[in-house]
Legacy VTK file of the C-alpha trace (Angstrom):
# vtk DataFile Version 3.0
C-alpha trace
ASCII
DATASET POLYDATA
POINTS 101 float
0.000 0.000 0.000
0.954 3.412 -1.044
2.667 5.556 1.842
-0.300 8.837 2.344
1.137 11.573 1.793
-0.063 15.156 3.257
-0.190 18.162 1.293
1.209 20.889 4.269
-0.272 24.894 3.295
0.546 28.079 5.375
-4.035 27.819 5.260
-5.022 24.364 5.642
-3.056 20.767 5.838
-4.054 17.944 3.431
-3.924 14.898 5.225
-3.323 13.172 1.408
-2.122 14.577 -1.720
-5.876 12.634 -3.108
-7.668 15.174 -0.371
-5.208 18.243 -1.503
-6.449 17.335 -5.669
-9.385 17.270 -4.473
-10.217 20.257 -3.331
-8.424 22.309 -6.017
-10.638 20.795 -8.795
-13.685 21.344 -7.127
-12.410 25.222 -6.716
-11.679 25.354 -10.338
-14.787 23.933 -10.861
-16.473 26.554 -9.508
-15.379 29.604 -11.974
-15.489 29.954 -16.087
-12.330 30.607 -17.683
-11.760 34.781 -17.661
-13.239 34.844 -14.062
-11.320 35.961 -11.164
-10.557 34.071 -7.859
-12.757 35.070 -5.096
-11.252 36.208 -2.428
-11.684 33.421 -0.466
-10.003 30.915 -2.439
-7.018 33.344 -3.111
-5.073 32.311 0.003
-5.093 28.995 -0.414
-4.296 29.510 -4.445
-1.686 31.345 -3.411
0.279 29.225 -1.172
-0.135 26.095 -3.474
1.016 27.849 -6.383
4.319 28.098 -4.078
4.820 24.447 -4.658
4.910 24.976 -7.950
8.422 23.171 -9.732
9.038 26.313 -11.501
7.510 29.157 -9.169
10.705 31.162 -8.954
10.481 31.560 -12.829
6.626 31.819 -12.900
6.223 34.536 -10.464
8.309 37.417 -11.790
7.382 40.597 -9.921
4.871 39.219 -7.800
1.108 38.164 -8.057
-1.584 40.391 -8.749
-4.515 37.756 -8.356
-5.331 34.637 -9.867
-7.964 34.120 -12.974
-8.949 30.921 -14.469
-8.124 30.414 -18.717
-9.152 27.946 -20.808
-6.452 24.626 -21.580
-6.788 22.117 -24.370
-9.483 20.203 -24.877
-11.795 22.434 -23.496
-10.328 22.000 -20.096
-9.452 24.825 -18.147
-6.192 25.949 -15.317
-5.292 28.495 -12.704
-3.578 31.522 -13.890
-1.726 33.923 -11.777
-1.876 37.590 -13.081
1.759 38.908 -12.267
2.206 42.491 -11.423
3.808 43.535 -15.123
0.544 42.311 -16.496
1.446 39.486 -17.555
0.021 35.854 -17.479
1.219 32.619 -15.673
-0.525 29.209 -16.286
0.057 26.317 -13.778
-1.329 23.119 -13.027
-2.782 22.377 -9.850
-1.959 19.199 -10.224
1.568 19.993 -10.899
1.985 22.000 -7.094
0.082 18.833 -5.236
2.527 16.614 -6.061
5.345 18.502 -7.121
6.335 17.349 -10.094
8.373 19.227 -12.700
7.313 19.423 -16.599
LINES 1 102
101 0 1 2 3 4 5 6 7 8 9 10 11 12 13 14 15 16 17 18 19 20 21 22 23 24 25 26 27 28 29 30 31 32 33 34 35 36 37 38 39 40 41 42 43 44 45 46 47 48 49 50 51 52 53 54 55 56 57 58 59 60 61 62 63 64 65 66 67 68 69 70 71 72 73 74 75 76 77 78 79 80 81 82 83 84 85 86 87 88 89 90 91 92 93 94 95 96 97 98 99 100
């Protein structure tokens, strides 16, 4: 049996990285690709995007606030709007279980 592995946020603690994937597809679930992140969901969108493999690359300046954009086949992803206006795509998936590209 597979060791469980927990998913440890400055916000909340996954006791499982299955718990931790989770809950960031339900939140994705819950907005249309050009909306913004509520408020609510921003703290914990922020801290996981801190697991990221490349988040010293992706985060330039800083973060502005997080949207979600359409993916391939009609899919969709977070996006963190940087502070120069520009526009980062990540996985969620990708920050659970840290995995580079």
């Amino acid at each position: 049996m597979a060791r469980k592995k927990p998913v440890v946020l400055e916000t909340i603690i996954f006791d499982t990285q299955t718990l931790a994937l989770t809950f960031f597809h339900k939140m994705l679930q819950r907005y249309v690709p050009g909306e913004r992140v509520s408020p609510e969901d921003t703290p914990y969108l922020a801290e996981l995007f801190k697991r990221h493999p490349s988040y010293p690359t992706k985060v330039g300046l800083g973060v502005n606030y997080f949207e979600v954009m359409p993916e391939q086949f009609n899919s969709q992803c977070f996006c963190a709007v940087l502070k120069d206006g520009t526009k980062e795509g990540f996985s969620y998936k990708k920050c659970v279980m840290q995995k580079g590209d």
